[in-house]
N, CA, C and O atoms as a GROMACS GRO file, in nm:
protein
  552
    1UNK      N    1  -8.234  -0.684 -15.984
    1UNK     CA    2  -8.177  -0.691 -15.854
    1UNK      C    3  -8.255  -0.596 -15.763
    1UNK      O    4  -8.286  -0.482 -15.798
    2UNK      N    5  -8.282  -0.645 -15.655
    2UNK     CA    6  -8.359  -0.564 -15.566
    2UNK      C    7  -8.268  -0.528 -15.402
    2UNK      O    8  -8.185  -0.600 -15.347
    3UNK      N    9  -8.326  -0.385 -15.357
    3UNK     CA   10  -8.213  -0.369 -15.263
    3UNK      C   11  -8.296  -0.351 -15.140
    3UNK      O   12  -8.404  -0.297 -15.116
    4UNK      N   13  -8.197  -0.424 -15.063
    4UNK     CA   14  -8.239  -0.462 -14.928
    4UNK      C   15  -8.270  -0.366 -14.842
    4UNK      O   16  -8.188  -0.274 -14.833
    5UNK      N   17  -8.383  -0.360 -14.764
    5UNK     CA   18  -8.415  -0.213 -14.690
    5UNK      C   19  -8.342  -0.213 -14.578
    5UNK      O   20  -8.314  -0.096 -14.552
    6UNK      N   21  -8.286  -0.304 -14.479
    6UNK     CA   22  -8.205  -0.296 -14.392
    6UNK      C   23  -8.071  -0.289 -14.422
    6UNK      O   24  -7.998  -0.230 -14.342
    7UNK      N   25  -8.036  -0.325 -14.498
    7UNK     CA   26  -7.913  -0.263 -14.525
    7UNK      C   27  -7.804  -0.227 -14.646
    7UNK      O   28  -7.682  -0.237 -14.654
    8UNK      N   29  -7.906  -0.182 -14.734
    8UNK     CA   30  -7.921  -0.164 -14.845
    8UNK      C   31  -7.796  -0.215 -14.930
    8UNK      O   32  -7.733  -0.145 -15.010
    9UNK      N   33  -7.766  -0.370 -14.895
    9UNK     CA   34  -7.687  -0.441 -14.996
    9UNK      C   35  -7.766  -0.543 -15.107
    9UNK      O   36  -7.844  -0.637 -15.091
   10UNK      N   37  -7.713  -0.485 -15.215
   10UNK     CA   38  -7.804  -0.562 -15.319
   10UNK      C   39  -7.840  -0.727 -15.294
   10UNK      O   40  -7.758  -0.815 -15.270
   11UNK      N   41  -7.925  -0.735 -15.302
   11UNK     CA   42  -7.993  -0.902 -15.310
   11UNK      C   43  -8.033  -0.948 -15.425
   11UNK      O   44  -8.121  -0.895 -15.493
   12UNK      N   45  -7.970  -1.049 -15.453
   12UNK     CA   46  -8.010  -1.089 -15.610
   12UNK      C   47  -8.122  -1.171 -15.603
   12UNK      O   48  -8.158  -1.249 -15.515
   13UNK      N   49  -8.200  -1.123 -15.767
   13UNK     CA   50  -8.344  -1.168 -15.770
   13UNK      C   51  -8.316  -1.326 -15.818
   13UNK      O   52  -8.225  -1.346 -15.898
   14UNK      N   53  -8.384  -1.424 -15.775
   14UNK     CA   54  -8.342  -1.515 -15.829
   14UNK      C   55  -8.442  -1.621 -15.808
   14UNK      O   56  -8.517  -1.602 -15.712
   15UNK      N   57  -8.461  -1.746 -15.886
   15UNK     CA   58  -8.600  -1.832 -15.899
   15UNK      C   59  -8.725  -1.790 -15.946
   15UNK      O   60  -8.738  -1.728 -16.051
   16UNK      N   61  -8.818  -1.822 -15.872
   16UNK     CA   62  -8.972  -1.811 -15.959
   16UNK      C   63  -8.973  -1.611 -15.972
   16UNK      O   64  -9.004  -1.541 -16.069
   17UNK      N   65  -8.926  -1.568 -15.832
   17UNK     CA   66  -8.946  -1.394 -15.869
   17UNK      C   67  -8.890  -1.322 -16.001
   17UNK      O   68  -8.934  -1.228 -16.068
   18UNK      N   69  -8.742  -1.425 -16.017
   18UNK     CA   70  -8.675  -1.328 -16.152
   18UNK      C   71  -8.754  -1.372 -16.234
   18UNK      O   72  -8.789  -1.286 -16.316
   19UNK      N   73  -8.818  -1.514 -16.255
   19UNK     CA   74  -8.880  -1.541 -16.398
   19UNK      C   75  -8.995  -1.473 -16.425
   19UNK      O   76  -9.033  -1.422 -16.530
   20UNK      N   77  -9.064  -1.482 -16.277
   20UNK     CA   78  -9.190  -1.333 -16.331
   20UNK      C   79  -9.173  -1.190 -16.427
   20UNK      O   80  -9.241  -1.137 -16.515
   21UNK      N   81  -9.050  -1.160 -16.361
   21UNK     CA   82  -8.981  -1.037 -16.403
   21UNK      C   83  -8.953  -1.043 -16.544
   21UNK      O   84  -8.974  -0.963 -16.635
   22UNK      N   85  -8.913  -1.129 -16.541
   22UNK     CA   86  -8.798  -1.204 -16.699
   22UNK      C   87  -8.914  -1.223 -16.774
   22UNK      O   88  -8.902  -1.158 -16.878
   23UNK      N   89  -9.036  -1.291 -16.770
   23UNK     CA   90  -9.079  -1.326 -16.870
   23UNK      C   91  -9.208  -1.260 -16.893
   23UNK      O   92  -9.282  -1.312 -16.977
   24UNK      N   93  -9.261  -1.120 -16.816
   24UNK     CA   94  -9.298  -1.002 -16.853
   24UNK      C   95  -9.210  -0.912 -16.947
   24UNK      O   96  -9.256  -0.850 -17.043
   25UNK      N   97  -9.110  -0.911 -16.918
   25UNK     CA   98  -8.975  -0.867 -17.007
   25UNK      C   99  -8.983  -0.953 -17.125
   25UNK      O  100  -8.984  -0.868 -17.214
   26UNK      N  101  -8.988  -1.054 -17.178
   26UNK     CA  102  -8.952  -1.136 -17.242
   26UNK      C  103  -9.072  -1.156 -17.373
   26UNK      O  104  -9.060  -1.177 -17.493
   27UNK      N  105  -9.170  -1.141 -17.299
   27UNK     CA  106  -9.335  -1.121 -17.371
   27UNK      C  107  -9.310  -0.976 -17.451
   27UNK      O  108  -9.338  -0.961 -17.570
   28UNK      N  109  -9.253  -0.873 -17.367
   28UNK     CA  110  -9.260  -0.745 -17.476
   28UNK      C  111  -9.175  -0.749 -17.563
   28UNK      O  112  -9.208  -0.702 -17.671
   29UNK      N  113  -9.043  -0.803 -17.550
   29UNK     CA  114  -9.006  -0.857 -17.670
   29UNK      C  115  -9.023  -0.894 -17.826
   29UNK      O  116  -8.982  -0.856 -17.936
   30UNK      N  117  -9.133  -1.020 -17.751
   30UNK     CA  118  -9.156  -1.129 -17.873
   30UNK      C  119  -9.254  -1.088 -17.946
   30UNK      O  120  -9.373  -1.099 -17.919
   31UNK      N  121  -9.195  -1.027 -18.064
   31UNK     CA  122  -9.329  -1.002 -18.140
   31UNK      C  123  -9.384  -1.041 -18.270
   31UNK      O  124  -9.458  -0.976 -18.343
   32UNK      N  125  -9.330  -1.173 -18.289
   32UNK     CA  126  -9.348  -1.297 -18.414
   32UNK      C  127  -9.435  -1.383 -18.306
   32UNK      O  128  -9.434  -1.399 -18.184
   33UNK      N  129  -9.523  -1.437 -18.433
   33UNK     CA  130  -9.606  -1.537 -18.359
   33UNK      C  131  -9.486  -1.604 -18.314
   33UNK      O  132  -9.474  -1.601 -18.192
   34UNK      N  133  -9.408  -1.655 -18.368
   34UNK     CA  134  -9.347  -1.785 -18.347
   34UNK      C  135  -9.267  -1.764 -18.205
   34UNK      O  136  -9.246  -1.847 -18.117
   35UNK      N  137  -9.226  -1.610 -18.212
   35UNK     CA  138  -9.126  -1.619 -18.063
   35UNK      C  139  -9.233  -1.569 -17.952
   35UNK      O  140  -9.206  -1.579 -17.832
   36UNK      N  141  -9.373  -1.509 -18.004
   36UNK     CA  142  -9.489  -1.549 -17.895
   36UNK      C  143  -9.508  -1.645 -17.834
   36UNK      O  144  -9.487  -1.640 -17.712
   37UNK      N  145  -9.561  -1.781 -17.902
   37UNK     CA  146  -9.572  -1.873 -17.866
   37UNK      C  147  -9.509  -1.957 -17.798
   37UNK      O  148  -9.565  -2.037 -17.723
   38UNK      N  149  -9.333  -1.946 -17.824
   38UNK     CA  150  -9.271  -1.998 -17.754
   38UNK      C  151  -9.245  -1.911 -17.593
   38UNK      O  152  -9.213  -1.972 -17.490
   39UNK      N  153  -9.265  -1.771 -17.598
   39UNK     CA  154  -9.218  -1.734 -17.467
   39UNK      C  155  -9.332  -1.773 -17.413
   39UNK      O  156  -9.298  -1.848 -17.321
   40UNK      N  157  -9.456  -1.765 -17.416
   40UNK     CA  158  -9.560  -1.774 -17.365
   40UNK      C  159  -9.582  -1.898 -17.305
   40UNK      O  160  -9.651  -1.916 -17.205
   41UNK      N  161  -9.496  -2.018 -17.396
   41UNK     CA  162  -9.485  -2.095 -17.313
   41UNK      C  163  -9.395  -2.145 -17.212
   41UNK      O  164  -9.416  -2.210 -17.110
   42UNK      N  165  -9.305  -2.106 -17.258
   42UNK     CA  166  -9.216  -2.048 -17.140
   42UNK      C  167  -9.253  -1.999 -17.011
   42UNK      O  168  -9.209  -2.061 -16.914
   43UNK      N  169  -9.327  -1.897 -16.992
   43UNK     CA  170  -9.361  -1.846 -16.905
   43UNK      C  171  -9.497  -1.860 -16.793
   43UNK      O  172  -9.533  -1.803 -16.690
   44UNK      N  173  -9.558  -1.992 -16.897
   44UNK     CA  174  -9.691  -2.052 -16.836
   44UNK      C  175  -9.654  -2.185 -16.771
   44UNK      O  176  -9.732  -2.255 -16.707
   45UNK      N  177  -9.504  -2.216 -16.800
   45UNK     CA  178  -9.444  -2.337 -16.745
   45UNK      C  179  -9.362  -2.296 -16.610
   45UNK      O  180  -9.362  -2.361 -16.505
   46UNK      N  181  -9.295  -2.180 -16.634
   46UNK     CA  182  -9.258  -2.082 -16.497
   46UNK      C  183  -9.103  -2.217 -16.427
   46UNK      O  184  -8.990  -2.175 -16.405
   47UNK      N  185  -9.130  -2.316 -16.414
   47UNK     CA  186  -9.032  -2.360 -16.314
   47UNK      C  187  -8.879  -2.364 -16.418
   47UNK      O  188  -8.769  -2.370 -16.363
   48UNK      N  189  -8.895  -2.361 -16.584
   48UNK     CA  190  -8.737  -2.346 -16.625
   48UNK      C  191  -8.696  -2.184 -16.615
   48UNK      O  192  -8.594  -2.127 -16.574
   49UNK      N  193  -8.805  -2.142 -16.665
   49UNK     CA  194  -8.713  -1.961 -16.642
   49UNK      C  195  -8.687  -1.959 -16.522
   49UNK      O  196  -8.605  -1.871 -16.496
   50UNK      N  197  -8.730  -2.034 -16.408
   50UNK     CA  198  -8.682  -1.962 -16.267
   50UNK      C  199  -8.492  -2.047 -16.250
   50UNK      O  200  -8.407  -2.022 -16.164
   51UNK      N  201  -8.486  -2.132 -16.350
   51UNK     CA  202  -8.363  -2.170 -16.361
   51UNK      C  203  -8.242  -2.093 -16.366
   51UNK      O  204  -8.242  -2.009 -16.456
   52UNK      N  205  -8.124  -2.097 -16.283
   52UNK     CA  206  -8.046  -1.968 -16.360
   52UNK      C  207  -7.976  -2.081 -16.482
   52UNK      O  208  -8.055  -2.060 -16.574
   53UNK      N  209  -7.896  -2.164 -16.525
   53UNK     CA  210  -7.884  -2.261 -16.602
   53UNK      C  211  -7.950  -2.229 -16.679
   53UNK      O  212  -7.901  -2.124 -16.720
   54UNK      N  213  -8.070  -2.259 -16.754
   54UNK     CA  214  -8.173  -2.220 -16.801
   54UNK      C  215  -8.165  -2.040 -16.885
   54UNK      O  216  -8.144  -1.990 -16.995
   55UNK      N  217  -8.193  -2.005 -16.764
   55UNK     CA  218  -8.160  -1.833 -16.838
   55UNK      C  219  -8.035  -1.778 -16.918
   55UNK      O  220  -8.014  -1.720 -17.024
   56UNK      N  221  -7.950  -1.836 -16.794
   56UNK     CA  222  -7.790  -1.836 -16.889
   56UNK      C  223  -7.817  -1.861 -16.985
   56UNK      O  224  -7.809  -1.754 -17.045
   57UNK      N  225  -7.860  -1.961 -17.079
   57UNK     CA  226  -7.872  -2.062 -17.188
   57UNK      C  227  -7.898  -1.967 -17.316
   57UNK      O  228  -7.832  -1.937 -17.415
   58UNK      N  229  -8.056  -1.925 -17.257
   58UNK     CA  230  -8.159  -1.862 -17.360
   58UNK      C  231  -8.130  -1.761 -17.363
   58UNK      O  232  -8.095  -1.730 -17.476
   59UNK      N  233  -8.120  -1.627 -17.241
   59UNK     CA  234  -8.151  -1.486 -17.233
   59UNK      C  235  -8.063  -1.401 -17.253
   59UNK      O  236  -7.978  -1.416 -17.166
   60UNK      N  237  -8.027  -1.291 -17.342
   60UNK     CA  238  -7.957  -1.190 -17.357
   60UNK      C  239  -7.977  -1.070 -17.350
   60UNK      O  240  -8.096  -1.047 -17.332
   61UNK      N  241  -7.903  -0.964 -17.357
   61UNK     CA  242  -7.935  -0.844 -17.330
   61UNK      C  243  -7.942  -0.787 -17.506
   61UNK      O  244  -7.863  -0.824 -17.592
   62UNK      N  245  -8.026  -0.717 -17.520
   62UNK     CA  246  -8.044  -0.684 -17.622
   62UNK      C  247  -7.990  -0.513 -17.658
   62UNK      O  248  -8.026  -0.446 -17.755
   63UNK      N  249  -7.903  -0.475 -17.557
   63UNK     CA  250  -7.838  -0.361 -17.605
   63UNK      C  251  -7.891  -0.247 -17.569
   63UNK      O  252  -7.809  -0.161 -17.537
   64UNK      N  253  -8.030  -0.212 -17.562
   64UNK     CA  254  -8.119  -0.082 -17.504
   64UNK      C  255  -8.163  -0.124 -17.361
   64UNK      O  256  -8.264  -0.063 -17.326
   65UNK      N  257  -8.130  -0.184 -17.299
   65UNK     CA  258  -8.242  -0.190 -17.194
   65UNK      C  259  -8.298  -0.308 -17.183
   65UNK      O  260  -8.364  -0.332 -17.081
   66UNK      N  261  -8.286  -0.394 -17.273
   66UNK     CA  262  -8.406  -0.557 -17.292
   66UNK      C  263  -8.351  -0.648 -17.290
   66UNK      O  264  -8.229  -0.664 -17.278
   67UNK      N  265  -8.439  -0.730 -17.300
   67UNK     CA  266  -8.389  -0.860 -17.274
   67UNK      C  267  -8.415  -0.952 -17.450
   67UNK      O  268  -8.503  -0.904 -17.522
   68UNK      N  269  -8.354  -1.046 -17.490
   68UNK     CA  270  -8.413  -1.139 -17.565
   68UNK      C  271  -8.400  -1.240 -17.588
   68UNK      O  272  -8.286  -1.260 -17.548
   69UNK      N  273  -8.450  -1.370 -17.645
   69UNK     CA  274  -8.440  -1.488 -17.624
   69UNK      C  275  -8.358  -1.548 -17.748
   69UNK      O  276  -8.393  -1.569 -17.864
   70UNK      N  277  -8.227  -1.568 -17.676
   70UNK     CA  278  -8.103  -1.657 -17.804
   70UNK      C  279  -8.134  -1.832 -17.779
   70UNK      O  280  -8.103  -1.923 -17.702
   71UNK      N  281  -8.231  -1.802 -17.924
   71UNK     CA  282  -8.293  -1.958 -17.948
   71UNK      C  283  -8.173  -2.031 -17.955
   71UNK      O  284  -8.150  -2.098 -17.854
   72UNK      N  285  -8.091  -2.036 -18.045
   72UNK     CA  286  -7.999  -2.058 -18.102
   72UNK      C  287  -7.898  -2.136 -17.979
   72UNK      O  288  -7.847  -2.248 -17.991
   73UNK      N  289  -7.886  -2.053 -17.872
   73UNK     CA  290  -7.788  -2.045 -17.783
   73UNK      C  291  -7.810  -2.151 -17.691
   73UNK      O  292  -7.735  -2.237 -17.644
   74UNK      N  293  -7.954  -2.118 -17.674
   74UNK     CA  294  -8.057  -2.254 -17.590
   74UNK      C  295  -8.008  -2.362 -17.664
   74UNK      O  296  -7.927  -2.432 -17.602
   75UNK      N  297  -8.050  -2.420 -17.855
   75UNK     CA  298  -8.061  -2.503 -17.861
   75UNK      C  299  -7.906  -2.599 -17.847
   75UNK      O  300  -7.898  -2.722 -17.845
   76UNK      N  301  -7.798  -2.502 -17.839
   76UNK     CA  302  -7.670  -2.548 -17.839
   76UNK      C  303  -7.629  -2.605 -17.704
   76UNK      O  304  -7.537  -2.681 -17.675
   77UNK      N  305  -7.729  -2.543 -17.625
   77UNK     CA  306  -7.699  -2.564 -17.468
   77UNK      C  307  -7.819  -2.713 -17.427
   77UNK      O  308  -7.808  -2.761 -17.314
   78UNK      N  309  -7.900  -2.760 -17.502
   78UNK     CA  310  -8.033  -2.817 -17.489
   78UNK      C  311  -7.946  -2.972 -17.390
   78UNK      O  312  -7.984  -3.002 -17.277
   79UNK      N  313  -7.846  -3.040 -17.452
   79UNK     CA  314  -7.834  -3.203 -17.420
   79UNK      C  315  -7.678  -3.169 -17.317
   79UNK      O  316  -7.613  -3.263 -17.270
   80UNK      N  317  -7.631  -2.986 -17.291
   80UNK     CA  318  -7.523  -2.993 -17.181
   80UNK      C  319  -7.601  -2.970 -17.066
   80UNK      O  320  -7.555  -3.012 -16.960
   81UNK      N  321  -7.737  -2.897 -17.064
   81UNK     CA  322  -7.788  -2.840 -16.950
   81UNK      C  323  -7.851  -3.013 -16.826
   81UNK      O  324  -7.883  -3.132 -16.827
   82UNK      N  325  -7.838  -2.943 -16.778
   82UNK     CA  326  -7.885  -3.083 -16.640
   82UNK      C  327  -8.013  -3.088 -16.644
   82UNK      O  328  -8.040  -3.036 -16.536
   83UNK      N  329  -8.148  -3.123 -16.710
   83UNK     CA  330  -8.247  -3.104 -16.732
   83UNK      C  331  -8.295  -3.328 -16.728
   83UNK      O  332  -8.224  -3.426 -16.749
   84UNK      N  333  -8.434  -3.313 -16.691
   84UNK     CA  334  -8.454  -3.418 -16.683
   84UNK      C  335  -8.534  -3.457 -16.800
   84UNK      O  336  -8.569  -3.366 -16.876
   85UNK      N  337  -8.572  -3.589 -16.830
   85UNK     CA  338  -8.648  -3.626 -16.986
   85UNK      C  339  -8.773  -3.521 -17.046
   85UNK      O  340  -8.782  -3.471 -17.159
   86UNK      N  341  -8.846  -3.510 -16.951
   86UNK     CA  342  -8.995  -3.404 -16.987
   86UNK      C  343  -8.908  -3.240 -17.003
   86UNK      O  344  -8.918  -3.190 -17.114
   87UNK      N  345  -8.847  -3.180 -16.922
   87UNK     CA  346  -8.804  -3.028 -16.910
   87UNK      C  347  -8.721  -3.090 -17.030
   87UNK      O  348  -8.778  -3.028 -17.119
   88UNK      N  349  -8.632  -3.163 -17.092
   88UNK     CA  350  -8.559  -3.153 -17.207
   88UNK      C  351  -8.645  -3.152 -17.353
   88UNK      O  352  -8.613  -3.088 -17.453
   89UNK      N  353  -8.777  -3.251 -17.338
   89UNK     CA  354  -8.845  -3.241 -17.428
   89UNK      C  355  -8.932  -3.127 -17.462
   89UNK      O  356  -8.932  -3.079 -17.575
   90UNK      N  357  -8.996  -3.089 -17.378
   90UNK     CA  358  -9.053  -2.957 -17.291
   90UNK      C  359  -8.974  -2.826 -17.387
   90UNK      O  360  -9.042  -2.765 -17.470
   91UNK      N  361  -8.819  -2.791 -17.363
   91UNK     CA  362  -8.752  -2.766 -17.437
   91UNK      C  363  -8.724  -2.768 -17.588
   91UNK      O  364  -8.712  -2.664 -17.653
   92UNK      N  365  -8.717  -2.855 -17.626
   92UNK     CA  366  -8.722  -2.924 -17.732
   92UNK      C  367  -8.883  -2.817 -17.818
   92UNK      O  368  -8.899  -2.708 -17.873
   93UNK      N  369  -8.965  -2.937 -17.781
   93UNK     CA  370  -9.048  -2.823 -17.849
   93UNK      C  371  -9.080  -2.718 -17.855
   93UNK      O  372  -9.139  -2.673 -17.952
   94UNK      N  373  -9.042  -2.634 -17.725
   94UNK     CA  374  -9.036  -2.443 -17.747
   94UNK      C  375  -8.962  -2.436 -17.861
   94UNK      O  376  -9.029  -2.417 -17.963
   95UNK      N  377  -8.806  -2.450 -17.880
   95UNK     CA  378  -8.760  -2.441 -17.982
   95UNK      C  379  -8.821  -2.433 -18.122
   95UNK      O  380  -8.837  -2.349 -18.211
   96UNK      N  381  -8.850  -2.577 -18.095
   96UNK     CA  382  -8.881  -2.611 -18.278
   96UNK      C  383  -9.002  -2.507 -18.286
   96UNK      O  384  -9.010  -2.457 -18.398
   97UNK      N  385  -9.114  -2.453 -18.179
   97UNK     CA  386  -9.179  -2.348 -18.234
   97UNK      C  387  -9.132  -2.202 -18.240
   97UNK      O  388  -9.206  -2.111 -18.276
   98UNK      N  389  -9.003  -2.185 -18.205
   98UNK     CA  390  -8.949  -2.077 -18.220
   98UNK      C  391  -8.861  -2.017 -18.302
   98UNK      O  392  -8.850  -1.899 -18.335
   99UNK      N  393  -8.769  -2.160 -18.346
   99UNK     CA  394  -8.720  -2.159 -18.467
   99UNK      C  395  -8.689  -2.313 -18.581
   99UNK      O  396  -8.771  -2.400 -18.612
  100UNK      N  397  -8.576  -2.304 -18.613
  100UNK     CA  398  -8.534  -2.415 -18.679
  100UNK      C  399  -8.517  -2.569 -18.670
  100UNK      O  400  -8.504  -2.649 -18.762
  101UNK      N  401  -8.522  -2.600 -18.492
  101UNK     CA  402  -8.513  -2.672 -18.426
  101UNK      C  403  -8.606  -2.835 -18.452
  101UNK      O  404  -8.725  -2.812 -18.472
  102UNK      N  405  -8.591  -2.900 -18.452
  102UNK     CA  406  -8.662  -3.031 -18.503
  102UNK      C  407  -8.720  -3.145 -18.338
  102UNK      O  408  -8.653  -3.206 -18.256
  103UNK      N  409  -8.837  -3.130 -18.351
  103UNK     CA  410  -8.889  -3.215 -18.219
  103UNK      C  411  -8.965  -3.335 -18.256
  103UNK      O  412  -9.067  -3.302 -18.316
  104UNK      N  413  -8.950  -3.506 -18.239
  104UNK     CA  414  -9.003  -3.590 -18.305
  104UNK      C  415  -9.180  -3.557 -18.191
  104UNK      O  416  -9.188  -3.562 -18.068
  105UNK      N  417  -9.290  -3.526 -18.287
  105UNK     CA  418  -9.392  -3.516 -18.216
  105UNK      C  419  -9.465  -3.616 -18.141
  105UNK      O  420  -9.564  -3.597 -18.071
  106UNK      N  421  -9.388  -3.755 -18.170
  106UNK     CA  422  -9.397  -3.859 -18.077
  106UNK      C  423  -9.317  -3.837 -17.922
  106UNK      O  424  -9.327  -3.924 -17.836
  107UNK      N  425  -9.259  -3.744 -17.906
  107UNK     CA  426  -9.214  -3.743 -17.802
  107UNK      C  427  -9.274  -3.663 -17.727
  107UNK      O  428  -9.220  -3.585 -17.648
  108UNK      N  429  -9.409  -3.679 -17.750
  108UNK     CA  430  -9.518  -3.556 -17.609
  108UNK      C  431  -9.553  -3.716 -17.534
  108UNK      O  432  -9.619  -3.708 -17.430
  109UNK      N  433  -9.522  -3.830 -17.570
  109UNK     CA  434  -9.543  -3.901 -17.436
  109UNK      C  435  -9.444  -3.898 -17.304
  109UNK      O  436  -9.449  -3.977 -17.209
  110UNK      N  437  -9.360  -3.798 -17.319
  110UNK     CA  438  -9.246  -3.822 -17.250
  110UNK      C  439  -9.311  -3.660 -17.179
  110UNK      O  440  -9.212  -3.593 -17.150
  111UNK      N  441  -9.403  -3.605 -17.155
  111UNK     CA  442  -9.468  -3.480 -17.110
  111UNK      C  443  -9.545  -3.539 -17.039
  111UNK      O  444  -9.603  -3.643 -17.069
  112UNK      N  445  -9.560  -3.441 -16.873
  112UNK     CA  446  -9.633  -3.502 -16.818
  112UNK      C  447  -9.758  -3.367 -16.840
  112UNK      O  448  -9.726  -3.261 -16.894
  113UNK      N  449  -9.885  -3.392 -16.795
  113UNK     CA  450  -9.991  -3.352 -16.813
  113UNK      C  451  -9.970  -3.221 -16.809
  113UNK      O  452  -9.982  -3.156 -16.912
  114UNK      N  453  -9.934  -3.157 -16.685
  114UNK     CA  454  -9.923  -3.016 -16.726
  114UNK      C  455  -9.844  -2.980 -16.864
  114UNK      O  456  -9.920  -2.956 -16.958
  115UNK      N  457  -9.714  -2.972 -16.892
  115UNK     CA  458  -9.612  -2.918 -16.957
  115UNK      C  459  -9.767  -3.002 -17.112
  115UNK      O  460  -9.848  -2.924 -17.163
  116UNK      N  461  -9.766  -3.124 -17.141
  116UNK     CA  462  -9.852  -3.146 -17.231
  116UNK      C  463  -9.996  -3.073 -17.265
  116UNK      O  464 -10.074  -3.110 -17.353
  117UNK      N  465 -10.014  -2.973 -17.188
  117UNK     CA  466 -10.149  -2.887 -17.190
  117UNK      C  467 -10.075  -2.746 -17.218
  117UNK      O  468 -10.163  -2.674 -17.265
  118UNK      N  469  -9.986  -2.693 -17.212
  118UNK     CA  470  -9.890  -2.563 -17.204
  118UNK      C  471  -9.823  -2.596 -17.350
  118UNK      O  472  -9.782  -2.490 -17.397
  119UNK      N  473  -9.794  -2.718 -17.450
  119UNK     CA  474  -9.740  -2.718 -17.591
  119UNK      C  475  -9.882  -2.723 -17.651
  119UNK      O  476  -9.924  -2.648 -17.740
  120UNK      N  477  -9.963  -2.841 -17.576
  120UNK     CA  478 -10.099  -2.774 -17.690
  120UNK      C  479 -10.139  -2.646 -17.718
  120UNK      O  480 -10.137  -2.600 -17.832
  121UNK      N  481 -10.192  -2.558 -17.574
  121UNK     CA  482 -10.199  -2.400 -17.586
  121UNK      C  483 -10.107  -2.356 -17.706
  121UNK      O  484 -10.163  -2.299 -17.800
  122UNK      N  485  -9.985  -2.374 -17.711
  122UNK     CA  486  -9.880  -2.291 -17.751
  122UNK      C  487  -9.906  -2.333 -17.890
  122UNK      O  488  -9.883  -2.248 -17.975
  123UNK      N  489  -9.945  -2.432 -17.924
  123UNK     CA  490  -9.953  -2.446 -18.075
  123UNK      C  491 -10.067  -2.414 -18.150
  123UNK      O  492 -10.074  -2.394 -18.272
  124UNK      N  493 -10.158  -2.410 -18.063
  124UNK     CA  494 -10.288  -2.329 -18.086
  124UNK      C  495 -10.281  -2.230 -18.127
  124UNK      O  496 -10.324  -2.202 -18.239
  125UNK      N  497 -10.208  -2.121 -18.025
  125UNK     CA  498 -10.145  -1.997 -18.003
  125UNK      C  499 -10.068  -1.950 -18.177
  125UNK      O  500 -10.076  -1.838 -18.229
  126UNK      N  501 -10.021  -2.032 -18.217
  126UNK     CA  502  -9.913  -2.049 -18.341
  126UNK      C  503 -10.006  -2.019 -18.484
  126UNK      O  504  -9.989  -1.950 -18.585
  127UNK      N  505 -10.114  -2.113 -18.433
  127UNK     CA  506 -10.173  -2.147 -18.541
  127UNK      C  507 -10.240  -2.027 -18.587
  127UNK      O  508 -10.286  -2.011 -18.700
  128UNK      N  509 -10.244  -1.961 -18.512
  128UNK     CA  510 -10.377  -1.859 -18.539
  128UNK      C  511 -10.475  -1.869 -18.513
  128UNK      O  512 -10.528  -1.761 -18.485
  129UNK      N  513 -10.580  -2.011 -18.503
  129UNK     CA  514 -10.708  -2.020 -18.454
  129UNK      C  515 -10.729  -1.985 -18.266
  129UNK      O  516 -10.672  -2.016 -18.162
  130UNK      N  517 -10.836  -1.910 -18.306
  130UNK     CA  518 -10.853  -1.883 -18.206
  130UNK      C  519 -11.001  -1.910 -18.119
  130UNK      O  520 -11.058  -1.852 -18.027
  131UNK      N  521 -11.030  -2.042 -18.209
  131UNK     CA  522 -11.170  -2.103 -18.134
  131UNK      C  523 -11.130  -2.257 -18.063
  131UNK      O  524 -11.216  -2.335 -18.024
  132UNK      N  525 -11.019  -2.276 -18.058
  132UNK     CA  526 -10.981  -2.429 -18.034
  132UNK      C  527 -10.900  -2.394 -17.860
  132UNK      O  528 -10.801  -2.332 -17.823
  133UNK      N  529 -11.004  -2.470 -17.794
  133UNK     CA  530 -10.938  -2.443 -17.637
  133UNK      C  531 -10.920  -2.595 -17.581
  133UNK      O  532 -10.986  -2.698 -17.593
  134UNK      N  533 -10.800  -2.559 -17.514
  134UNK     CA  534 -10.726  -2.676 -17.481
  134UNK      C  535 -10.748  -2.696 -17.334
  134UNK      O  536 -10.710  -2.610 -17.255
  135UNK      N  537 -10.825  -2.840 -17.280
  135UNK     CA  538 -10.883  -2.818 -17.129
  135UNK      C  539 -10.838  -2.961 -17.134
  135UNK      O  540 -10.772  -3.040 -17.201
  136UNK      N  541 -10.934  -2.945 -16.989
  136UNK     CA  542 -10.946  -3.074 -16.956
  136UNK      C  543 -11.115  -3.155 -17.004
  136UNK      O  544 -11.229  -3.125 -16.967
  137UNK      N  545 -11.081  -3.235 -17.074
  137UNK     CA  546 -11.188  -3.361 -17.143
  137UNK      C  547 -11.276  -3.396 -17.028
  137UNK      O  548 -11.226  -3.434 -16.922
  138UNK      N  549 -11.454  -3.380 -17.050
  138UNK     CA  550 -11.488  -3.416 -16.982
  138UNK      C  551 -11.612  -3.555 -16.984
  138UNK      O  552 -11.655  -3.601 -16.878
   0.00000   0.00000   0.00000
């Protein structure tokens, strides 16, 4: 929350600014490949963290000061949240790289080009290799 210089009533942070915030927060966190990869993609996709829906879902307070990501909580929330076919699938596979979660990998046709270049990265990211770069084909 940031406070207003004219008249110093709190203004809540909210959209693309909190998710900047949030998912600098969210990166120091994650320190399994697996919950790397998923914040990372999270945060290279930027328009669901700026969700509050969205944050509600995933983000908790972790008791000291932090923040952390309740996979779990997301995936229970995945088919109530108002999300459209790609941001649900989109979803979908952060999960399944973050935890237990099951994504049919036929369903990256339902991704449009960006969000489909941000799960490749991320699985790259997973894998460990770190000579395989994900562009554009030329």
């Amino acid at each position: 929350m940031t406070i207003s210089r004219d008249t110093d009533i709190p203004v809540p942070v909210t959209g693309e600014r909190a998710a900047d915030g949030l998912g600098r927060r969210l990166q120091r966190w994650a320190t399994g490949a697996r919950d790397q990869a998923a914040v990372t993609a999270l945060v290279e996709e930027r328009s669901l963290l700026a969700r509050d829906d969205v944050r509600r879902a995933l983000v908790r307070e972790d008791g000291v000061g932090g923040v952390l990501c309740d996979w779990a909580g997301l995936a229970r929330r995945l088919y109530v949240l108002e999300l459209d076919p790609g941001e649900r699938v989109f979803l979908g596979f952060v999960l399944s790289m973050a935890g237990p979660h099951q994504t049919a990998l036929s369903r990256v046709r339902e991704l449009d080009e960006t969000r489909l270049a941000i799960v490749l990265r991320a699985l790259v990211r997973l894998s460990g290799n770190l000579r395989i770069a994900v562009g554009t084909r030329i």
